[in-house]
N, C-alpha and C positions, 0 to 999 in steps of 0.2 A: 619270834624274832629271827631265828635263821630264815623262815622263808621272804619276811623281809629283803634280807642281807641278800639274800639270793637275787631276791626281785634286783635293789640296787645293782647286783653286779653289772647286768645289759644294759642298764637306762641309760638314756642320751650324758654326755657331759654338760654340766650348765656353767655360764661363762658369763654373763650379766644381768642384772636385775633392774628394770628401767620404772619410772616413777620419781623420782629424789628429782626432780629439777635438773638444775644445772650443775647439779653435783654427778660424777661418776661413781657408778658403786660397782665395782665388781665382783663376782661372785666368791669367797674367801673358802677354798675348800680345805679340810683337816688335815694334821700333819699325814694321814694314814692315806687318807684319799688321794696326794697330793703323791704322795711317795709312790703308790699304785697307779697313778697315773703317769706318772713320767717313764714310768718303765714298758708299759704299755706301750706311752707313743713314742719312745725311740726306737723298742725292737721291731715298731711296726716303719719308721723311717729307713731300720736298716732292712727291711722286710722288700720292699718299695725299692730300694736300692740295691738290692742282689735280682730283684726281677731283672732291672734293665743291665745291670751287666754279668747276667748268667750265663754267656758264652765266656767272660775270662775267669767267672769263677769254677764253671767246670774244668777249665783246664787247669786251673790250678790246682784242683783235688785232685784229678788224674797226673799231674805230675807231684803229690806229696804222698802218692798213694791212698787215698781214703777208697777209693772203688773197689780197693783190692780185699782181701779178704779179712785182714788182718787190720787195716786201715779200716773197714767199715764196720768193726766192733765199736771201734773210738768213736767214728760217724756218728752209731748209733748212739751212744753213751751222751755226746754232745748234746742232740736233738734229744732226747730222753729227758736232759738237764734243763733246757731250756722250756720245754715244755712245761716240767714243776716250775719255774720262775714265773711263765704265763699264765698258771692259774693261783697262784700265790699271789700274784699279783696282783689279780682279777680280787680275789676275795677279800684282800685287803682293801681295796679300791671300794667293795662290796660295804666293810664293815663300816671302815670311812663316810661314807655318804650312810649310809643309815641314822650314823651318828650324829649329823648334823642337821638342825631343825631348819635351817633355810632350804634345805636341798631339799628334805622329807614333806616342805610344805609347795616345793614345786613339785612334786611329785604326785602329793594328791590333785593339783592344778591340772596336768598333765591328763591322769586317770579321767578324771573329769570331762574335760575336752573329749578323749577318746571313748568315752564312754556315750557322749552326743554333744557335739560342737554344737554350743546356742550361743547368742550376742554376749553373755554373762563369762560361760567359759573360756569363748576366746579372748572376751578382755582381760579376763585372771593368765592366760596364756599367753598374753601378749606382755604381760610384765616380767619377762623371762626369755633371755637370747641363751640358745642351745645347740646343739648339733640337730639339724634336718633331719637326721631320717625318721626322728620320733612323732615329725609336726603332723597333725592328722590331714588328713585330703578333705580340702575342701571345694574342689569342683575338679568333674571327671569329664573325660571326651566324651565319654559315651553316655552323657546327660542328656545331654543333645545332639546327639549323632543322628540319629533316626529323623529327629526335625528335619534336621538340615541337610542331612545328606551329603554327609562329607566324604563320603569314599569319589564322588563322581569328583573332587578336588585334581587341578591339573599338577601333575609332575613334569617337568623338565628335566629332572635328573636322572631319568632313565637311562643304561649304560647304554654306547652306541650296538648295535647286533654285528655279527660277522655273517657275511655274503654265503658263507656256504663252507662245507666240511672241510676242503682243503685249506682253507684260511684259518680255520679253528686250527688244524694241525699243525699248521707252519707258523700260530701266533702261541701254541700253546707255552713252549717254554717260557716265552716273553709274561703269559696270562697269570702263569705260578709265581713268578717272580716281581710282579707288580703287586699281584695279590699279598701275598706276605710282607710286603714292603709297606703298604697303604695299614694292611690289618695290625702290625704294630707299630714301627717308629714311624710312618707316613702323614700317621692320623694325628702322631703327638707332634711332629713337627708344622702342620697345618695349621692346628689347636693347640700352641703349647702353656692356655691356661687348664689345658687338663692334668697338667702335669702335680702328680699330688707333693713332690716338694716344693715347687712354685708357688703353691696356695698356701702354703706352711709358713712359707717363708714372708709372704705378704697377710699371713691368717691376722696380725694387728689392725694393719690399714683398712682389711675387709672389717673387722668388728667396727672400727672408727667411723666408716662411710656409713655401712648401715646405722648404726646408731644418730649417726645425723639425721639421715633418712625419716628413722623414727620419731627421735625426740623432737627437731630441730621444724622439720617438714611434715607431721604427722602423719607418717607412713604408713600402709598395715602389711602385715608380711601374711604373702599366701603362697600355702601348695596346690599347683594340678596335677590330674594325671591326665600323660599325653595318650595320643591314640593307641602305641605302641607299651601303653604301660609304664613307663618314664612319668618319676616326679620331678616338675619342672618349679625351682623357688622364684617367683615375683615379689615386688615388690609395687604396688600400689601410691599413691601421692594421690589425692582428691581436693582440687582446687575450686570444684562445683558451686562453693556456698562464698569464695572468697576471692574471686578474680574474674574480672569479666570475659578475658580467654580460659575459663577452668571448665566449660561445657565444651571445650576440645579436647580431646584425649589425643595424647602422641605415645605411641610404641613405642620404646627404645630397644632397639638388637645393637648387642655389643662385637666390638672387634674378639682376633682372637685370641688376646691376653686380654680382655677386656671383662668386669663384673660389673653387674646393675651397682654395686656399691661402692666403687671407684669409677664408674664409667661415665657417659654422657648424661645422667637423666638431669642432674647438675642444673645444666642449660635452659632443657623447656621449664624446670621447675623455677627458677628463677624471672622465667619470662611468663608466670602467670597462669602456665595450664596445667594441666590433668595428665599424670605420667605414670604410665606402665612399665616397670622394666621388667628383664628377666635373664635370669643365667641357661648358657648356654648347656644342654645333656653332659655332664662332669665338668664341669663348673659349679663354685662353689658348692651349694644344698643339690644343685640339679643331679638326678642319676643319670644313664644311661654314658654311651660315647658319642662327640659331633659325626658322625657319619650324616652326609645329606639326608634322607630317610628321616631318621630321628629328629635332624636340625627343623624339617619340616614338620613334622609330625608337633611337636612342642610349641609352633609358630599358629600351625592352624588353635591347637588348646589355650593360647594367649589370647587368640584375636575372637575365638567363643566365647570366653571369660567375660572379656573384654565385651560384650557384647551383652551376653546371657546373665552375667550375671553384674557386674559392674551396673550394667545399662545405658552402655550407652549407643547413640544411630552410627550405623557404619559409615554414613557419609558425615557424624564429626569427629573420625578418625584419621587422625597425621602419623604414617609410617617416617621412623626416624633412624634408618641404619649408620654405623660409622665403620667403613674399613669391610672388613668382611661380612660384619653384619650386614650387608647393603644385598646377599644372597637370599637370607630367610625375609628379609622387607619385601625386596624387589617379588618375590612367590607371593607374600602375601596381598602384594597390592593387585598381583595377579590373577588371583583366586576372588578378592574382596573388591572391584574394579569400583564399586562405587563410593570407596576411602576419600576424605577429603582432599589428601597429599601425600604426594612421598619425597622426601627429602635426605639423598644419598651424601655422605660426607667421607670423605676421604679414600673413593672406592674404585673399583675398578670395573670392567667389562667382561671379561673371561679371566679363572685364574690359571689359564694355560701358559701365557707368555710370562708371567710371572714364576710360575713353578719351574720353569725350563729356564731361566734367569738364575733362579739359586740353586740350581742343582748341576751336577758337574756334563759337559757336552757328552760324555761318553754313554750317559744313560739319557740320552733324551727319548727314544723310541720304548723305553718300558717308562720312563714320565710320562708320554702322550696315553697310553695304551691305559696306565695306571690313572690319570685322570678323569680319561671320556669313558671310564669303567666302572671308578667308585667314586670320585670327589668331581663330580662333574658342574664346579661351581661357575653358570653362564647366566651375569645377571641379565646383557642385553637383551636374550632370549626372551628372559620373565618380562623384560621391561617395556617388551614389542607387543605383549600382549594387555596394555594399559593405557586407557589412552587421558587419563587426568592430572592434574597436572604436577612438574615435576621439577626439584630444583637441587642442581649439585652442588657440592662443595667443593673445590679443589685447594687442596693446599700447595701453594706458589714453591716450598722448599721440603715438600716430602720427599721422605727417604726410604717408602718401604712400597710403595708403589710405581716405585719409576727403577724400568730398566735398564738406566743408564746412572749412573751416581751425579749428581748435579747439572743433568740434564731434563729441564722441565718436557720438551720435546718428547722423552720417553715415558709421562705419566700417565697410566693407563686410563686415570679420569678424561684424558682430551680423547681418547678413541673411545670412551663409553659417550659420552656427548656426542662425538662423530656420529654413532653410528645409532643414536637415538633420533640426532634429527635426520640422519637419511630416512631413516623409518617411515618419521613421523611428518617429513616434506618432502618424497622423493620425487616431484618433480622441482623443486628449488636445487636440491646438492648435487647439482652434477658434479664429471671430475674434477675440472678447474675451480670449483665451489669450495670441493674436499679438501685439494692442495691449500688453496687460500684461506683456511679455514685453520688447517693444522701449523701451517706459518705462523697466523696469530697467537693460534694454543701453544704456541714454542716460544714467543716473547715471556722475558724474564721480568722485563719490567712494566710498572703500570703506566708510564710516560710512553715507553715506545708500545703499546697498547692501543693509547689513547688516540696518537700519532696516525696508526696504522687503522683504526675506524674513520678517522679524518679522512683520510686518504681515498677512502671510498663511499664516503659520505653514508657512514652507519650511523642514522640518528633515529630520534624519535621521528622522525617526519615516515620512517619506514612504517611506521601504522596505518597510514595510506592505502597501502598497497593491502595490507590487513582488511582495512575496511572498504576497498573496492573489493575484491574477494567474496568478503561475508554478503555483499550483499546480494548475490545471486548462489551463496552457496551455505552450506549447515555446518562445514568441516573442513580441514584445511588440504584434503589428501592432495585435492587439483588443483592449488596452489603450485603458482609458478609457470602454469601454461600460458603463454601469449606472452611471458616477462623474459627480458633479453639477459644475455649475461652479465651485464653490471648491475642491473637492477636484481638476480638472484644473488649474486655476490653481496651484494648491501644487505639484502632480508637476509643472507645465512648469517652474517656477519652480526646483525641487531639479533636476532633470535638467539646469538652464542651468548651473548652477554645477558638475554634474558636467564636461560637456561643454566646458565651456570655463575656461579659465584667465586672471584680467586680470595683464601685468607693467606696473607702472607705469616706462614708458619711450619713444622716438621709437624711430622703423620702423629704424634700423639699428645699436642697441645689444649687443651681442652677451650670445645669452640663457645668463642665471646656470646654474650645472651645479643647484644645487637644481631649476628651475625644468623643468628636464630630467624628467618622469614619465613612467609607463607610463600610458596610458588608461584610464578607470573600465570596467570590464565587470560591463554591469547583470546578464546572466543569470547569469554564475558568481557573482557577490557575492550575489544573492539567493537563488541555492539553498544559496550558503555559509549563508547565517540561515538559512531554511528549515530545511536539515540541522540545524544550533546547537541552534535552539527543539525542532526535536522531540527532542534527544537531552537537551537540559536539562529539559523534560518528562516522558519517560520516566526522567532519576535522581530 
């Protein structure tokens, strides 16, 4: 029995039992277990909250005296006391859950699993919502590492190099002081779902979602481990056998208060496909921190999963970022070029103009330094190395990606657009192209929009021009050679509204299932005409 009670002390907390229908059943744990737990998770709340403000609480001990000699008997005596309360507690907690036959029968559920996950164990494991860190690993990077060869994987996030010693020296104050700043509150203010009262405080809502997820949507909840050894929690949705778009899979990457089970997968699930989500490295179940490194690391282990083991072809895979997610997509569509789509919503281009937006002018030169050094999040970059097709999202009244407060003109979505289709038409975007392009991306409304394509006769008849083109060429790069500047003005202007989608809504609205589309794909659409005209031709 004590070794029992023992075993009890570490195991996961379990928190709901799913089966019963539509009935909720939550897990009822004992008065003992109940009372050891709550002591547990406040001293660890308060635990959590003297980390982050451990410079005013050392000075506060340094100013009541406790460092002193005399003061640090008492110190000790404190911490000595609290100590016996944490394993009092623990053992209570211990006795508590032994005593109880629901727990002890998840418990052997548990064992079971761990002992060899088969179809049998994890269905007994899946009638059981618990704390992550106990869920056993059920697919690893390095399964299929060696297949695939993922180390040759491209990084963009590599910090920028300095030119040479003297730079190093004359940057190094700057280099320490970026460093420590990104290494603790830098990476929470980036990512501040990592933040463990945050998750505390929303841990209902997350139980609520997932449980949708599961009961509602038949979800299966899996762990991987990424390449770096980080258990990342997904969440699964398989519409294969019930939706005729359920043999497309869409990734969801979430923003950065954002969890698979509050977050986008909502959307495609509703719209009939096959959905993968997954929490960000500390984020809910996920370990590790979002450090780019890890963000990627965890994105390549999804999109293996997703492949290896899931099974499904890479080209019927829909990358689906929102917000910042839109950096581990945009890598991934980069890496996996032959993905069916990627569709960015609510995102931006670089998050340098942003970072130097909310942060005060006097630290702008250790913000630049501290960005292209550790969070060097450039989705255009990833997104130049892609060339399938692509479609954004912008929201008409976001507020967390525009560097002007109620100025659509400054949403970072119109310069990722900008600067994808310079990419991707640089002979169409010249400068006057550019100007004229970002005029319209500055229109607040959909009238003077509509107005303003009139104006320069942006219509479908610009497919034309599409399909004179194709017909001497495979790709669009030499597009626009021999076309004058009205007629590039017309194409940049049709391809904006291809390429991009405006919802009139704030940055965390959760986007309509209509609004859900597949990407325009110029080459197949215009050999589609092409093929049309000439067969209507020859009847």
């Amino acid at each position: 029995m004590i070794k029992y009670v023992w075993k009890c002390i570490f195991t996961p907390r379990l928190i709901k039992l799913y089966g019963f229908g539509p009935v909720e059943k939550l897990y009822e744990p004992t008065a003992l277990e109940n009372l050891g737990d709550t002591v547990i998770q406040s001293l660890y709340l308060i635990w959590k909250l003297g980390v982050y403000t451990t410079p005013l609480l050392v000075i506060f001990l340094t100013r009541r005296g406790y460092f002193e000699p005399e003061g640090f008997v008492t110190l000790t005596k404190f911490i000595t006391l609290l100590g016996g309360v944490i394993v009092s507690s623990y053992l209570i907690r211990g006795i508590g859950r032994a005593s109880n036959p629901v727990y002890t029968k998840f418990i052997a559920a548990l064992d079971n699993a761990q002992t060899g996950l088969t179809s049998a164990t994890k269905r007994d494991l899946s009638l059981y919502d618990f704390d992550f860190f106990a869920w056993p690993v059920e697919f690893r990077w390095s399964d299929v590492a060696k297949l695939e060869k993922t180390a040759s994987r491209s990084f963009i996030d590599k910090p920028e190099s300095l030119r040479n010693i003297m730079q190093l020296g004359a940057t190094l104050p700057c280099q320490i002081i970026s460093y420590l700043a990104i290494h603790s509150f830098g990476i929470k203010l980036l990512y501040p779902g990592t933040l463990t009262l945050l998750q505390n405080m929303i841990s209902h809502n997350l139980l609520q979602g997932r449980s949708k997820l599961i009961e509602v949507n038949g979800g299966v909840r899996y762990k991987l481990e990424a390449k770096d050894g980080n258990e990342i929690d997904t969440m699964f949705v398989d519409k294969r056998a019930s939706s005729g778009n359920g043999t497309t899979l869409v990734i969801c990457s979430e923003g950065n208060a954002g969890f698979y089970e509050i977050g986008i997968m909502g959307t495609p699930i509703a719209a009939g496909y096959s959905v993968l989500g997954w929490n960000h490295p500390g984020f809910g179940g996920s370990t590790g921190t979002p450090y780019p490194s890890q963000e990627l690391n965890a994105m390549d282990a999804v999109m293996l999963f997703a492949i290896h083991r899931l099974g499904f072809q890479v080209e019927n895979i829909v990358l689906y970022g929102w917000s910042i997610g839109g950096y581990s997509t945009s890598w991934a569509a980069m890496n996996y070029p032959e993905v069916k789509a990627m569709i960015l919503d609510a995102s931006f281009d670089d998050i340098m103009p942003l970072a130097l937006n909310y942060m005060p002018s006097w630290s702008e030169s250790i913000i630049r330094l501290a960005v292209r050094q550790y969070v060097n999040l450039n989705n255009i970059k990833q997104m130049s190395k892609y060339s399938g097709p692509v479609l954004l999202i912008r929201r008409s009244q976001d507020e967390v990606i525009c560097t002007e407060t109620g100025n659509q003109s400054s949403n970072r979505g119109n310069f990722l657009l900008l600067k994808l289709l310079k990419f991707r038409y640089p002979l169409v975007m010249g400068e006057k192209q550019q100007t004229i392009l970002l005029d319209y991306l500055g229109l607040s409304l959909a009238t003077a929009q509509d107005d303003f394509l009139k104006k320069y006769d942006a219509d479908e008849t610009c497919n034309r021009l599409l399909e004179s083109h194709l017909r001497t060429n495979n790709d669009f790069s030499e597009l626009g050679a021999g076309l004058n500047d009205d007629e590039k003005t017309k194409l940049t202007l049709y391809l904006a509204t291809k390429y991009m989608k405006d919802y009139k809504s704030t940055h965390c609205t959760p986007l309509p299932m209509d609004m859900f589309q597949m990407p325009w794909e110029p080459i197949e659409e215009t050999k589609r005409s092409v093929t049309l005209n000439s067969m209507e031709s020859k009847g």
